[in-house]
C-alpha positions in Angstrom: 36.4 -15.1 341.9 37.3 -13.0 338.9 41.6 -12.7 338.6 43.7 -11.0 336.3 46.8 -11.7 336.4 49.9 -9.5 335.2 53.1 -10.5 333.7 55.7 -9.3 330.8 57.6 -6.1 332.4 61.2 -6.0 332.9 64.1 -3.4 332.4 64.7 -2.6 328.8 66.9 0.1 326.6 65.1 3.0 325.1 63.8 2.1 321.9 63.5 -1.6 322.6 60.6 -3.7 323.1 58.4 -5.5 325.8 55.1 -7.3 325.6 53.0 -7.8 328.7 50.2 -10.3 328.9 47.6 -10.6 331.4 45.3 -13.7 331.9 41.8 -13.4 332.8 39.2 -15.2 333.9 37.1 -16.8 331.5 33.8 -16.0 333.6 34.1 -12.3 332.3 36.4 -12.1 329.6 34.8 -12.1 326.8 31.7 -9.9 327.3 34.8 -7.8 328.7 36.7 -4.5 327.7 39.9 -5.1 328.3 42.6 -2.1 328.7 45.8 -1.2 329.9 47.0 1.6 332.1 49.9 2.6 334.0 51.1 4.4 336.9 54.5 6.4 337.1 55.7 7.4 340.3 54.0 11.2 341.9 51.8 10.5 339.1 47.9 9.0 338.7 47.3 6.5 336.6 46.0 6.7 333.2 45.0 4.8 330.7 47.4 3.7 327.9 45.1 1.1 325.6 41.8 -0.5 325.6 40.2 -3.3 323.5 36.5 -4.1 323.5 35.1 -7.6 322.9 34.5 -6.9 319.5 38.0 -5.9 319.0 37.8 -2.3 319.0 41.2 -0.3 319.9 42.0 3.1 321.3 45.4 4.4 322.2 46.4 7.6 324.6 47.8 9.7 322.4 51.5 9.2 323.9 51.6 5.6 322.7 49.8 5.7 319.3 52.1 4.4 316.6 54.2 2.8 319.4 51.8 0.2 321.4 49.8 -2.0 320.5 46.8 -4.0 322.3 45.3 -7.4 321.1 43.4 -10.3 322.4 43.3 -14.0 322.6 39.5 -15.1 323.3 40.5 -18.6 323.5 43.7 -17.9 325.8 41.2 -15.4 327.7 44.5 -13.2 327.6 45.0 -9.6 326.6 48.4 -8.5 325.3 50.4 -5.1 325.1 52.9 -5.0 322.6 55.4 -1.9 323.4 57.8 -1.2 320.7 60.2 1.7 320.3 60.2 2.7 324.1 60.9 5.4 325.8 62.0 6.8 329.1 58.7 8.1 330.1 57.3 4.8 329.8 58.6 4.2 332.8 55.9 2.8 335.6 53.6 0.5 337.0 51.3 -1.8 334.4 48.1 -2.2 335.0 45.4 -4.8 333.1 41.9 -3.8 334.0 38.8 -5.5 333.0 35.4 -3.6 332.6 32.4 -6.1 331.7 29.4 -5.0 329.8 27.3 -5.1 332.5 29.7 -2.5 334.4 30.4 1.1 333.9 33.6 1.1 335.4 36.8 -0.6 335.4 35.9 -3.1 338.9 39.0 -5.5 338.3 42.6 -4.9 337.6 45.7 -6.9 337.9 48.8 -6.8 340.3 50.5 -5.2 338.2 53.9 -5.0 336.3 57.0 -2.9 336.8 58.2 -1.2 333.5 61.8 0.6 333.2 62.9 2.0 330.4 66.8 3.3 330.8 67.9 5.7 328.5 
């Protein structure tokens, strides 16, 4: 059974910092691309950050300069470094795995609430 598994939010200040983490199983991680999205409330969710398995990055535009995503292939972990936070950051973390034998994102974590105050 494939699992993902969330962790890393928490309340911060705006302009602070969080990094979320999200453990994967190792059956699909690494023929996996990885990503990041979030949900804020009245609002769909979106995608923030994605990864590939050979390490390729792309960013929503909202978040470039500001996030970053990276991977451990031996901790079979993907990571989402958040730095200079704002406000409308605020929501609902999502890690999402798509393997390469899959069009789609089929798996995705519990999630991970993130508040920004300002």
């Amino acid at each position: 059974q494939v699992q993902l598994v969330d962790s890393g939010g928490g309340l911060v200040q705006a302009g602070g910092s969080l990094r979320l983490s999200c453990a994967a199983s190792a059956s699909i991680f690494k023929k996996a691309t990885m990503a990041w999205h979030r949900q804020a409330p009245g609002k769909q969710r979106g995608l923030v950050a994605g990864i590939t398995s050979g390490g390729t990055t792309n960013y929503a535009d909202s978040v470039k300069g500001r996030f970053t995503i990276s991977r451990d292939n031996a901790k079979n972990t993907v990571y989402l470094q958040m730095n200079s936070l704002k406000p409308e950051d605020t929501a609902v973390y999502y890690c999402a795995a798509r393997p390469s034998w899959l069009s789609t994102y089929d798996y995705w974590g519990q999630g991970t609430q993130v508040t920004v105050s300002s």
